[in-house]
C-alpha positions in Angstrom: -27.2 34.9 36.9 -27.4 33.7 33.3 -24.7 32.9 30.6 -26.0 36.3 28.5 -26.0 38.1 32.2 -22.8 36.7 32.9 -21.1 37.7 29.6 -22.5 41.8 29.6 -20.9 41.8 33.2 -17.7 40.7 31.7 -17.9 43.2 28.6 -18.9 46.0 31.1 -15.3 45.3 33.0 -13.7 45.1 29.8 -15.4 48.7 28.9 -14.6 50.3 32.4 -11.1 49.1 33.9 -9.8 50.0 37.3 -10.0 53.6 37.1 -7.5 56.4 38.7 -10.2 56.4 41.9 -9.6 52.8 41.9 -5.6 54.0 42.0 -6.6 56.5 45.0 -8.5 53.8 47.2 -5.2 51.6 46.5 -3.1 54.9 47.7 -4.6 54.7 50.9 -3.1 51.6 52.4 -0.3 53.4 53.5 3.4 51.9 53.7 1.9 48.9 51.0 3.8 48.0 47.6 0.5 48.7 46.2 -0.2 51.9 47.6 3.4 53.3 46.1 2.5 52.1 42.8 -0.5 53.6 43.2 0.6 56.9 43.9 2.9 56.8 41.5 0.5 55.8 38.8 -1.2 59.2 39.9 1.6 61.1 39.9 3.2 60.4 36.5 -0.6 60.6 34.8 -1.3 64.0 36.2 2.5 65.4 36.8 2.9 67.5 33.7 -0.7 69.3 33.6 0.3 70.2 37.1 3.3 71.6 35.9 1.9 73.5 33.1 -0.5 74.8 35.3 1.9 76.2 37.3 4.3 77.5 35.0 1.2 79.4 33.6 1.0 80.9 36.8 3.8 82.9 36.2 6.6 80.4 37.6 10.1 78.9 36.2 10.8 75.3 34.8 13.1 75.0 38.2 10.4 76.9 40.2 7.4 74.6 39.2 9.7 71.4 39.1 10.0 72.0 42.8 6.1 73.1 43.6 5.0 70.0 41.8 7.2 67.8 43.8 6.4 69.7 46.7 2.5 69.3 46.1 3.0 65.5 45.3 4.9 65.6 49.2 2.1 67.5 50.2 -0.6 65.1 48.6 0.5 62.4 50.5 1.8 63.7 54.0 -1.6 64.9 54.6 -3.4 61.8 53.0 -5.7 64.3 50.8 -6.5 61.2 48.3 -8.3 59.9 51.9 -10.5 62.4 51.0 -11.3 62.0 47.8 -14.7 61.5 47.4 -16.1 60.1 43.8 -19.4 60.8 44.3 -18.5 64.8 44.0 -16.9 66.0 40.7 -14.1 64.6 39.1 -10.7 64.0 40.5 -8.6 65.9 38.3 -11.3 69.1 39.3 -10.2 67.7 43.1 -6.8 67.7 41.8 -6.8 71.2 41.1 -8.6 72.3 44.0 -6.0 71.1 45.7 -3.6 72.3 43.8 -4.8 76.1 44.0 -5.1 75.8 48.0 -0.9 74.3 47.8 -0.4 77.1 45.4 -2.2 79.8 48.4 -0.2 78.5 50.6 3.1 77.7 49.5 5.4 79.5 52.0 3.8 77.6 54.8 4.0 74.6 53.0 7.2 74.9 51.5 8.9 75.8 55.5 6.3 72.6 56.4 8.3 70.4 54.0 11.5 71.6 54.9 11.4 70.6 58.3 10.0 67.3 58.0 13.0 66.8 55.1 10.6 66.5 51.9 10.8 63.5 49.8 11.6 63.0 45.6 7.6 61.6 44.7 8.5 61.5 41.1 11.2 61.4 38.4 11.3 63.8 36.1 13.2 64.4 33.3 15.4 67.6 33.5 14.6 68.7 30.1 10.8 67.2 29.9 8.8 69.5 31.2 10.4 72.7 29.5 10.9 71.2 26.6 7.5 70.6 26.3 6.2 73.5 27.7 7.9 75.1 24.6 5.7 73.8 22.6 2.4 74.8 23.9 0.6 77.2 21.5 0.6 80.8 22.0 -2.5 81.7 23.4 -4.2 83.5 26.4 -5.3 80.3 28.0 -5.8 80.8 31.8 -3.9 78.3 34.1 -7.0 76.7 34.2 -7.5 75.8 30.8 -4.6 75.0 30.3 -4.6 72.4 33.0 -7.9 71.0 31.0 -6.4 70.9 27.6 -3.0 69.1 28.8 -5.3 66.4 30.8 -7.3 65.9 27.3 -4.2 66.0 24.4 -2.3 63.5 27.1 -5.5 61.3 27.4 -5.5 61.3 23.6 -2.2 60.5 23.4 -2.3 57.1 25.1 -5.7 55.9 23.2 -3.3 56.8 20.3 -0.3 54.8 21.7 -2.5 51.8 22.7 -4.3 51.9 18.9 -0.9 51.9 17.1 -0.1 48.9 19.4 -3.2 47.3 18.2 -2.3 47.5 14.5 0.6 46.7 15.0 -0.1 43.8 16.6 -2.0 42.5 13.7 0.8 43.6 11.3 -0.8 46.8 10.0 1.5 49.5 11.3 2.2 51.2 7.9 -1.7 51.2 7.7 -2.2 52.7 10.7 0.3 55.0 10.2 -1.2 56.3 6.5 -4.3 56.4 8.2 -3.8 58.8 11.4 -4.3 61.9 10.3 -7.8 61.2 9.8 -8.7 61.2 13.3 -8.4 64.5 14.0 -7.9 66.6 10.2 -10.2 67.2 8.0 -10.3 65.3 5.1 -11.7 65.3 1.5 -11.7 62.1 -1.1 -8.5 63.0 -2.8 -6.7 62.4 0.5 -7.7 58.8 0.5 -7.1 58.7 -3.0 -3.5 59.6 -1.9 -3.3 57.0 0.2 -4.8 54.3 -1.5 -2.1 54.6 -3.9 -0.1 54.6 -1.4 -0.9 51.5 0.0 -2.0 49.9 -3.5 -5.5 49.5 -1.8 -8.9 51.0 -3.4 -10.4 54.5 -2.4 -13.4 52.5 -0.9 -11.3 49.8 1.5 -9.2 53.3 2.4 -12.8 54.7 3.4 -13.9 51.5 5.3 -10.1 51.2 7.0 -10.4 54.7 8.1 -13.9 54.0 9.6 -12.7 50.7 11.2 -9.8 53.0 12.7 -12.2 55.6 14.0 -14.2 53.0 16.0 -11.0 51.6 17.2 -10.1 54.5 18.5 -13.1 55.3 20.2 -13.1 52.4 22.1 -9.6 53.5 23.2 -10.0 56.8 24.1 -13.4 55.6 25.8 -11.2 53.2 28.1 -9.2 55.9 28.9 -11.8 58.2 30.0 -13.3 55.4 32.0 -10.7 55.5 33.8 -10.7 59.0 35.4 -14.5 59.0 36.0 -16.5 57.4 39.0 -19.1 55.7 36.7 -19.0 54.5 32.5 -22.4 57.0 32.5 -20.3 60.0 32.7 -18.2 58.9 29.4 -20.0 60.3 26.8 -20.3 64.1 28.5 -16.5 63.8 29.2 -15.8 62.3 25.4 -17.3 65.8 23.9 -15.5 67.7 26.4 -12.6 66.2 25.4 -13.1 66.9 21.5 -13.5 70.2 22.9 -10.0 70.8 24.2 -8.6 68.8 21.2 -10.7 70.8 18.6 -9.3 74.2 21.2 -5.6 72.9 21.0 -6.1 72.4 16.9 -7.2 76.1 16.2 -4.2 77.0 18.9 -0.8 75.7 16.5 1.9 77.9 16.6 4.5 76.9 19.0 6.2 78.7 21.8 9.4 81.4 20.6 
């Protein structure tokens, strides 16, 4: 292999890290250190879709608290990430298939787990989940959606935390900070003329910063999605999907009473 071949290789793992199917095949060496942190990557990535699924389903915080765990049990006493299988949809659409046959079948399950003692997967905080619950628009999402629009605005959310660790990395928190609204709002010049006084900059370096932060972020949120899909050719077709939940969620904003 040549030096060029050699170096596109290494850019390609740099674009596509070990993904959340790379988690599941780790998950399945059961009894491992590795497989528990596996699992437990899965769990705390996907928990709180899950439970706003579920509490759009009809249940209580308590209620749903205690289905999630029990389907997180249920996940791994019947090694259902053994059959997992990349090559046929996306895991979190396995996730909620899953899910919906737990949810079928939850008296069975739930006498199941009670007899083989059940097991605490997962921490959660008490207050979390409601709390945050609360402030999911008002809208007549189904379960489904829902599920779909929490897995995007949390996805979001950590190519957001890891680009504010970038800048700040290189000193330019207060930049990046000035600058963040312009991922998602809609802006016109006097709102970068706002913030290049702000920042004592010019309106032109405030127009080539917030260009430099929207590539930035791409890459980010590109590395994220990389992460739940089997292959980096299924990126782009998730990334507008994705701007299609966050653009849903925008035109959804007033909180829960």
């Amino acid at each position: 292999m040549s030096t060029d071949e050699s170096n596109d290789e290494a850019q390609k793992g740099q674009r596509f890290p070990a993904t959340h199917w790379t988690d599941i095949m780790a998950s399945r060496g059961e009894g491992s250190a590795a497989a528990g942190e596996a699992l437990n990557r899965l769990c705390t990535s996907y928990w709180y879709p899950i439970y706003a699924y579920i509490r759009r389903k009809g249940h209580s915080d308590a209620d749903a608290k205690d289905i999630a765990q029990g389907f997180f049990h249920h996940v791994l006493e019947r090694n259902l990430l053994g059959s997992a299988d990349r090559t046929k949809g996306k895991f979190r659409s396995f996730l909620l298939g899953a899910l919906n046959y737990f949810l079928a079948n939850l008296y069975e399950f739930e006498r199941a787990q009670k007899r083989g003692g059940g097991a605490v997967l997962i921490s959660l905080d008490d207050k979390t989940g409601e709390e945050r619950y609360a402030l999911e628009p008002v809208d007549d999402l189904s379960p489904e959606k829902l599920f779909e629009r929490r897995w995007a605005l949390d996805l979001h959310d950590q190519a957001i935390l890891h680009l504010r660790e970038d800048y700040c990395r290189q000193g330019k928190e207060q930049l990046f900070q000035h600058l963040k609204p312009f991922l998602i709002d809609q802006t016109d010049p006097g709102d970068y003329a706002n913030v290049a006084r702000a920042l004592d900059m010019s309106p032109g370096a405030v127009t080539t910063a917030s260009s430099r932060l929207r590539s930035r972020y791409g890459e980010f949120i590109n590395a994220e999605i990389a992460r739940t899909v089997a292959s980096p050719e299924e990126i782009p077709s998730e990334r507008r999907y994705i701007c299609e939940m966050l653009c849903l969620a925008n035109a959804s904003s007033d909180p829960r009473r």
